[in-house]
N, C-alpha and C positions, 0 to 999 in steps of 0.2 A: 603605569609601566606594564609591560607586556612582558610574560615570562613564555619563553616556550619549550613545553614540557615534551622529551622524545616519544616519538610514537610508541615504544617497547613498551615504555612504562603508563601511558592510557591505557594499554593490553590489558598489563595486569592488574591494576587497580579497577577496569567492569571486570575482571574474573574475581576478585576477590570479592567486590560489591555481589554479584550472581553470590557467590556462596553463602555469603552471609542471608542472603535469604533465602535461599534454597533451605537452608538449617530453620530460619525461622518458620518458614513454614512449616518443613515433617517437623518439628517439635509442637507446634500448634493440632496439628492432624493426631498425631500420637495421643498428646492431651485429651483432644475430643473423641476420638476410634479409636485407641490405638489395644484398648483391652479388648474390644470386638475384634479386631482385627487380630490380635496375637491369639487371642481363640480360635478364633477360625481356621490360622494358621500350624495351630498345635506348639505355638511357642511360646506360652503363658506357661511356667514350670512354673509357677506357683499355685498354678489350679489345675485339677482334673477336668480338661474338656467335657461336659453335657451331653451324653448319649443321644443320640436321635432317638427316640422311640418307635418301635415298627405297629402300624396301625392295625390291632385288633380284630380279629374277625368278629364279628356281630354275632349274637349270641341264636342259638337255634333256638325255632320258637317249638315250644310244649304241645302237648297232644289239645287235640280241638273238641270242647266239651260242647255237644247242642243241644239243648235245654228248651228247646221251641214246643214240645209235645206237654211241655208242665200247663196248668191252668192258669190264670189270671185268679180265679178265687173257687171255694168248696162250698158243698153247705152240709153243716154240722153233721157229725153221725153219721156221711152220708161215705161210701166208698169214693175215694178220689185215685185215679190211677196216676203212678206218677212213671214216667218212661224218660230216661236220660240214655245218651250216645256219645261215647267216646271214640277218638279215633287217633292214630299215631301211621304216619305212612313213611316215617322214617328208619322206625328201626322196631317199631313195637310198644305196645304198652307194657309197665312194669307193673302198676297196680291202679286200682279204681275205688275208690269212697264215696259213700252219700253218705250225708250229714242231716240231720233235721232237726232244725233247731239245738245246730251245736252237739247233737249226739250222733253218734256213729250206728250208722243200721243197715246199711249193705255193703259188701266188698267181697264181689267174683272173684270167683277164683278161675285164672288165666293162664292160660296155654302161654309158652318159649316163642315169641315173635308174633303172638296175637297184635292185629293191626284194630280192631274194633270188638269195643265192649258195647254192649245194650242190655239196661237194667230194667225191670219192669216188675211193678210192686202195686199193690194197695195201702194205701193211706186211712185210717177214718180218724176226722178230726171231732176232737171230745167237750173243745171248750173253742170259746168267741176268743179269737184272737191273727196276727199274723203268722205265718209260717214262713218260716226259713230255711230253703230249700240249697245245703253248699256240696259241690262236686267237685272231690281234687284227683284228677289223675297225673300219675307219674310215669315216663317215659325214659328210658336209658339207652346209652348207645353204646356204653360197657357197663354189663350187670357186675361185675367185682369191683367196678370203683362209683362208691353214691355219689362222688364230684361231680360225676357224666349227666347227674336227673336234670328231664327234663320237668319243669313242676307247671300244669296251669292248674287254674279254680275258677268257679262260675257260682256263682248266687242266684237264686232265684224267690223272689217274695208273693205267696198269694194268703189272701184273706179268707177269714171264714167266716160265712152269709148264713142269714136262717134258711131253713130248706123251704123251697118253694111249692107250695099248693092251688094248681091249676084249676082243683074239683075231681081230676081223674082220677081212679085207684091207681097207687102208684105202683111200676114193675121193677122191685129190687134189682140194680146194676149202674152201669154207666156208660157213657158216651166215650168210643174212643178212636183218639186220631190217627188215621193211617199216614206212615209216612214211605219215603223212596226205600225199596226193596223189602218192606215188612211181610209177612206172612202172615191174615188175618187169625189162620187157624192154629197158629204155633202162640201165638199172642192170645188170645182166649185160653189156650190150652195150661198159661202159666199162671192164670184165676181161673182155673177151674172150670173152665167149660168148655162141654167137647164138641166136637165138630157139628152132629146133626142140630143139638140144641142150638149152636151157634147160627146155620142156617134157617131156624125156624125163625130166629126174631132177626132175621135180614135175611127178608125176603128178595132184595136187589143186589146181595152181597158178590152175585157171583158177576156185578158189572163193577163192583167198588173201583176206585181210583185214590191213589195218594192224593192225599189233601182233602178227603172225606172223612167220614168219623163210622164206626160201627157201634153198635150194641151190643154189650157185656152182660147178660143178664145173669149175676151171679146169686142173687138171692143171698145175698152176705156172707156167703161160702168163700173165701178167698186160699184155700188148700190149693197149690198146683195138682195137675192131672195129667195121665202120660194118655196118646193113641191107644197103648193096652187096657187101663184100665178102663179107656169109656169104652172098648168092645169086650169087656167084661159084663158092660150091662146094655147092650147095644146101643150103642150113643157112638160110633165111630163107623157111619155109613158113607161115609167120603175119605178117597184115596187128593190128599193135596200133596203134590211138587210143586217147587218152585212158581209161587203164587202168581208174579210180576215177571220173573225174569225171563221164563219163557211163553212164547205167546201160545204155544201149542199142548199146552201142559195148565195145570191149575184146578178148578175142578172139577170131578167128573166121579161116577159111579162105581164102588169098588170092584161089583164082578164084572167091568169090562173090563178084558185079559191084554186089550191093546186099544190103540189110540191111531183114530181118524183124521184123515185130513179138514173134517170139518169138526174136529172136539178143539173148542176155544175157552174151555171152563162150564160147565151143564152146571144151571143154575137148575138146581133139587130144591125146588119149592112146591107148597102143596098146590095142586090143581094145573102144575106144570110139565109133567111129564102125561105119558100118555095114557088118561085115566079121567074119573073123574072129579069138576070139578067146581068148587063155589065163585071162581069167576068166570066171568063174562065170556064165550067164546064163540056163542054165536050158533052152536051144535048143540040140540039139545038133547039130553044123556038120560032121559027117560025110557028109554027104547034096548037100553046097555046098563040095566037097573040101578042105575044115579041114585040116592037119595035125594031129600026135600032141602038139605041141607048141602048139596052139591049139585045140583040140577043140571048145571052143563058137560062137557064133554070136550076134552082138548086131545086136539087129535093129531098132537105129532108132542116133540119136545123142544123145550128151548133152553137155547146154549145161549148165557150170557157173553158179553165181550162190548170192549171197547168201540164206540164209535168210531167206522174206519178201518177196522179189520178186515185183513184179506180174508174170503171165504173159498172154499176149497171146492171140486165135485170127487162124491164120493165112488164116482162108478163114470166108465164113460157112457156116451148114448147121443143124443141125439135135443137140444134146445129144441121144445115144442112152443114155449112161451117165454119171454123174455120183457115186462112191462107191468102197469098195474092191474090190481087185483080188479079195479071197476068194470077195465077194459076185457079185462080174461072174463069173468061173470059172462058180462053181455058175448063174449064170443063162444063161448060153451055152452049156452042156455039162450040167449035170445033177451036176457030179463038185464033191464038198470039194477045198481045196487049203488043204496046210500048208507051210511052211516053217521052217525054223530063221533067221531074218534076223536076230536080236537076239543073232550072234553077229559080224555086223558092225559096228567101229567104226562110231556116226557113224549108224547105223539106227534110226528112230524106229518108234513102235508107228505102226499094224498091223503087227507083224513076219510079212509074206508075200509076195513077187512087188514087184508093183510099187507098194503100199502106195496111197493114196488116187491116183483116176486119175480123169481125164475123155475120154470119147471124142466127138468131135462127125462126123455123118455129112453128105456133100452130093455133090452131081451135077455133075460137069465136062464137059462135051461130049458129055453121054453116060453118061459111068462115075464110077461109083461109087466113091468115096474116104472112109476113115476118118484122122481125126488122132486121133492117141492121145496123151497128158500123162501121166506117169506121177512118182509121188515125193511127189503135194503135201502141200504142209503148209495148205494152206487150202481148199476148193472153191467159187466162188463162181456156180457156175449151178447148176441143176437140169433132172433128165429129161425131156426134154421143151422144153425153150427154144431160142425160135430166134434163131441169132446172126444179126447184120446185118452182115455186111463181117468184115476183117481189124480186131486193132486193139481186139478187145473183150475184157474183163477177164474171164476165165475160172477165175482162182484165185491159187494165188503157192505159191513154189518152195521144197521143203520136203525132207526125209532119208526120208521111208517108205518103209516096205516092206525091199529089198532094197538100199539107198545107202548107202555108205561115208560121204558128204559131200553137203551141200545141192546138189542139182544136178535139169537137168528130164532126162527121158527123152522124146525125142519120136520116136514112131512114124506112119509113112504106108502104107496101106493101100490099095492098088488088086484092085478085086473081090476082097478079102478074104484077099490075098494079101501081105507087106512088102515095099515098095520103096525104095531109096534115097534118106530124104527129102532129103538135097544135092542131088542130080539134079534130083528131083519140083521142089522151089525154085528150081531155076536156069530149067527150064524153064517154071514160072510165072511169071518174071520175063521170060521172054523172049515169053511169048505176050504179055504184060501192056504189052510197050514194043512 
């Protein structure tokens, strides 16, 4: 039988069917989300909603301990220098510690926004063992709340070796590391040794470079010492500024009252100035009553400096030469000249005399003056060119010829004879003021 049912009510019996499921379903959803969801929502009064948390700033790092200048190992008894560096470029250091071996034995005292400490000590170790070398600096970015410290630490471990015998007599001191902006003579100066003694036992000191080492001859004196007291006993014959940082500056002689365009650090070592001398120079100083124990004769001075340094003229005048020393000989004299140079350390080809040189001529009141450059590693005028004034770029400072080490030779020349270029300079400074 066939009933048939009004269309009205099909209507609403799928509306009623839809609803019923419509319910089953969000009570199915609710079941499985519906606590995530009413969270989300802020409609769970039964629970305090879960803060988002806001993400941290990262914590500021601490002052930067460098420890690179410590030894790998000591040998007993023996003086060990130990040099630590602090540094803070945010806001300053608060305080500085060395530890050794767990005891507390240095702590500067520092300047209201000091950005770098540098500590420098002797050590002598008494007994075979390791050394533990710990550095804690503190950093603040508000000194009335200690929350603010910044705290790093560094360790540092070396051993201690028997001391070593070569056969030599040994020379009471130590080897020490130069590093980026030190100042050899302020460093000596905090063991006790003053500037000339420093010079005597580094005789290359005035070409030293970071990442070279000097000699400390302390003689187990380790008392610091000030500039006044070593010219109390004359031991403070060198005027040092700023050793590294300026090129025009570093060292040089204290009674020059002023500074040359070609003073690049005047390495003050014996037989180096204009005098006489126990090395080699080719002038023999017999004649200018040398001793047997100094027999030659260096006849200008020499100013150490870096390989590659602009070199300056000290006067204008007139390039007479401009090339090597072989070539100048045989044009002034007629005669070859050899040398064996390339059997000094540190000597670049042209190995002869005075290796690539410039000589510039000019007229002072009258008389006739040669400056002579000797060593270079570059030449930057030619024969014939007229310089203007002091001050002009005439080459850069090189190992040829005859040099141990990058360094200039400067020679002065009145009517054709050497004179004392410190003198000649003092006195041109003083006609000049």
């Amino acid at each position: 039988m066939i009933v048939n049912i009004p269309t009205r009510y099909w209507l609403f019996l799928t509306f009623f069917t839809g609803c019923i499921s419509l319910v089953v379903l969000m009570g199915v959803g609710i079941f499985l989300f519906g606590e995530d969801l009413l969270t989300e929502l802020n409609l769970n009064t039964g629970k305090t909603p879960t803060p988002v948390a806001n993400n941290p700033l990262p914590p500021r790092p601490g002052p930067i301990i460098d420890l690179s200048a410590l030894p790998v190992e000591a040998e007993l008894e023996k003086v060990v220098p130990l040099r630590i560096r602090a540094t803070d470029t945010i806001s300053g250091l608060r305080s500085v510690e060395v530890y050794i071996d767990g005891k507390l034995v240095q702590a500067p005292q520092l300047l209201a926004g000091q950005q770098t400490a540098q500590v420098n000590f002797g050590y002598i170790p008494t007994v075979f063992q390791s050394v533990t070398v710990t550095v804690r600096a503190v950093a603040n970015d508000n000194n009335d709340d200690p929350s603010d410290d910044r705290i790093s630490e560094a360790v540092h471990v070396f051993n201690v070796v028997e001391p070593r015998d070569d056969g030599t007599e040994a020379v009471e001191g130590f080897d020490l590391l130069i590093v980026e902006n030190d100042d050899p003579f302020e460093l000596a100066l905090e063991f006790g040794v003053c500037p000339t003694r420093l010079v005597q036992a580094n005789p290359s000191l005035a070409a030293i470079q970071p990442g070279q080492s000097i000699f400390i001859p302390t003689d187990g004196d380790l008392r610091p010492t000030t500039y006044e007291e070593c010219q109390a006993i004359g031991q403070d014959t060198i005027d040092v500024i700023n050793f590294f940082n300026n090129p025009t500056l570093g060292i040089r002689r204290t009674f020059l009252t002023a500074l040359y365009p070609i003073d690049q650090r005047y390495g003050i070592t014996p037989g180096r100035a204009f005098e006489c001398s126990s090395f080699f120079t080719g002038v023999d100083g017999s004649n200018r009553g040398c001793s047997s124990d100094k027999p030659w004769f260096h006849t200008g001075i020499d100013i150490g400096a870096p390989k590659g340094t602009e070199l300056y003229s000290v006067s204008s005048g007139t390039v007479t030469w401009a090339g090597s020393f072989k070539d100048w000989i045989f044009a002034t004299s007629g005669r070859d000249y050899t040398d064996e140079c390339f059997k000094f350390a540190g000597s670049e080809e042209p190995h002869e005399g005075y290796g690539y040189m410039v000589v510039i001529e000019t007229t002072l009141n009258g008389i006739k003056y040669e400056f002579l450059y000797a060593h270079l590693s570059v030449i930057s005028v030619e024969i014939g060119d007229k310089i203007q004034g002091e001050g002009f770029v005439i080459g850069r400072v090189g190992s040829t010829g005859c040099s141990t080490a990058p360094h200039l030779h400067f020679e002065v020349r009145e009517r054709g004879s050497v004179i004392d270029p410190v003198k000649f300079l003092e006195e041109m400074t003083a006609n000049a003021g």
